[in-house]
C-alpha positions as CSV (number, residue, x, y, z in Angstrom):
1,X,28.5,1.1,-10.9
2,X,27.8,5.0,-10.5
3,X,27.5,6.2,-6.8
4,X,25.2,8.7,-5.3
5,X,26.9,12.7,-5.4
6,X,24.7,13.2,-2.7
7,X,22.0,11.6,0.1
8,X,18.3,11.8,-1.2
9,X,15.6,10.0,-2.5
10,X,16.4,8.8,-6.2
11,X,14.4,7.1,-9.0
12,X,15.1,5.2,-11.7
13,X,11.7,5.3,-14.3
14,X,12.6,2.1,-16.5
15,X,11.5,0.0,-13.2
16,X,10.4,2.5,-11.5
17,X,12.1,2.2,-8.4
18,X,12.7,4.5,-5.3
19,X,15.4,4.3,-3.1
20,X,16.8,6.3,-0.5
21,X,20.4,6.7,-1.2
22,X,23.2,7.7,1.0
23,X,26.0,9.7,-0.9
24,X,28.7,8.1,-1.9
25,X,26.8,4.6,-1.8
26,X,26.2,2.7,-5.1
27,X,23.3,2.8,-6.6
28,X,20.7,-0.1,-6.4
29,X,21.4,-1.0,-9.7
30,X,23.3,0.3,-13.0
31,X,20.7,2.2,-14.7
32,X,20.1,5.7,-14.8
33,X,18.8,7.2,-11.5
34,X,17.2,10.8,-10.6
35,X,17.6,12.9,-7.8
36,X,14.4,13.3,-6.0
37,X,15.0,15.2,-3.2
38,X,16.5,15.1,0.5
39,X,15.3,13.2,3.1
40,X,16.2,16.0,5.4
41,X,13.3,18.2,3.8
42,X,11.4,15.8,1.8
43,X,8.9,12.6,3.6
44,X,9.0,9.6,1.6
45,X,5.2,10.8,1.0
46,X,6.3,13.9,-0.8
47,X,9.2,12.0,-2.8
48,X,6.2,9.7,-4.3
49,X,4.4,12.3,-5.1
50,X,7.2,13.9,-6.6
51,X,8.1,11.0,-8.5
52,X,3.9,11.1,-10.3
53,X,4.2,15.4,-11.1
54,X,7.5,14.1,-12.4
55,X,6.8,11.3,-14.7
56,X,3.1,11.3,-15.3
57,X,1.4,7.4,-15.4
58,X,3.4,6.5,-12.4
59,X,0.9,5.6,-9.6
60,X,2.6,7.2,-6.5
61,X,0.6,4.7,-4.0
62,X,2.6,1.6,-5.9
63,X,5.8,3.2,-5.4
64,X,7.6,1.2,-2.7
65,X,10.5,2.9,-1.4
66,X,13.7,0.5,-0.6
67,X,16.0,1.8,2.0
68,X,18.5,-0.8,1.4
69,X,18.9,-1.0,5.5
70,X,21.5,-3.2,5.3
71,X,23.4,-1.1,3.0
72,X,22.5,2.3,5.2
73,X,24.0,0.2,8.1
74,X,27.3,-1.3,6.8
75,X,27.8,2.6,5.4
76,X,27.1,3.9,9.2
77,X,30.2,1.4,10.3
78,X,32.3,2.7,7.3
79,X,31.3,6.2,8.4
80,X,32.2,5.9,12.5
81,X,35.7,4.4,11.7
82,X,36.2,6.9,9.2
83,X,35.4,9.9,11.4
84,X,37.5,8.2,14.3
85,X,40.6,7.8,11.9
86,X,40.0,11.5,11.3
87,X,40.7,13.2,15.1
88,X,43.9,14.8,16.0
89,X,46.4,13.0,17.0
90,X,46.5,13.5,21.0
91,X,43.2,14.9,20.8
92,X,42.0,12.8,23.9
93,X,45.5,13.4,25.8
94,X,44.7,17.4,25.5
95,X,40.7,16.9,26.1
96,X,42.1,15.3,29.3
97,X,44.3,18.0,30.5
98,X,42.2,20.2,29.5
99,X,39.5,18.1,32.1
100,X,42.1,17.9,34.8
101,X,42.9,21.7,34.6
102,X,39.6,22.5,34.9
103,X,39.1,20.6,38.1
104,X,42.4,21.4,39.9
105,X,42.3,24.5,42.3
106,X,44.1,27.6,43.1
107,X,45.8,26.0,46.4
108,X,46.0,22.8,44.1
109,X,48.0,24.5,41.8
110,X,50.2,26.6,43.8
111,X,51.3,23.4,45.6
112,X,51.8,21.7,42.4
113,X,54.5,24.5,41.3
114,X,56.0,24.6,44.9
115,X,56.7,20.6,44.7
116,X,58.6,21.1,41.3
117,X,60.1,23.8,42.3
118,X,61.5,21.6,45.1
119,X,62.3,18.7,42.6
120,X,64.4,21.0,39.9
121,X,68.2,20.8,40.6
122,X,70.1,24.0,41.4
123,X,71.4,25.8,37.7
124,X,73.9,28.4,39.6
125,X,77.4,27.2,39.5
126,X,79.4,27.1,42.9
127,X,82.8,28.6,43.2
């Protein structure tokens, strides 16, 4: 089954179908299906009417679009584990730090380097 190369409205003409189609997803079925437009720019109103200056004899008002929610939200799962594999390793461990450092102050950290100071044995050799 062929898969969408990117999201947007897309129509197949032998059953004349709209669906919105998120990239990457399968399409609805295996036939042959046009890009329409993106939903980012395009209302479902304008992909039906679209769809009519397109292929002349469809009626856009019978066009039914099918957003295949189910689909659109099993692929938003797939998506937000996907994106979490993706961070840094020790990304949250440095956001942290990065948190802490921010909030510690001036007298904070000078007594912070005094107490290590403190804790670090002696290097010079005795004679």
């Amino acid at each position: 089954m062929a898969r969408a190369p990117e999201t947007g409205f897309y129509f197949e003409p032998i059953s004349e179908s709209l669906a919105l189609v998120v990239e990457g997803s399968p399409f609805p079925s295996d036939d042959h299906w046009a890009f329409i437009g993106d939903p980012v720019d395009m209302t479902p109103e304008l992909a039906r009417i679209e769809v009519a200056t397109r292929w002349p004899g469809i009626d856009p008002e019978e066009l039914e679009i099918d957003f295949e929610v189910n689909s659109l939200l099993s692929q938003a799962d797939a998506l937000k584990a996907a994106a979490a594999a993706l961070q840094v390793p020790g990304a949250k461990e440095a956001e942290e730090a990065v948190e802490a450092a921010a909030s510690e102050t001036v007298g904070d950290a000078i007594a912070r380097a005094h107490t290590s100071e403190e804790e670090e044995p002696s290097t010079s050799e005795e004679s």
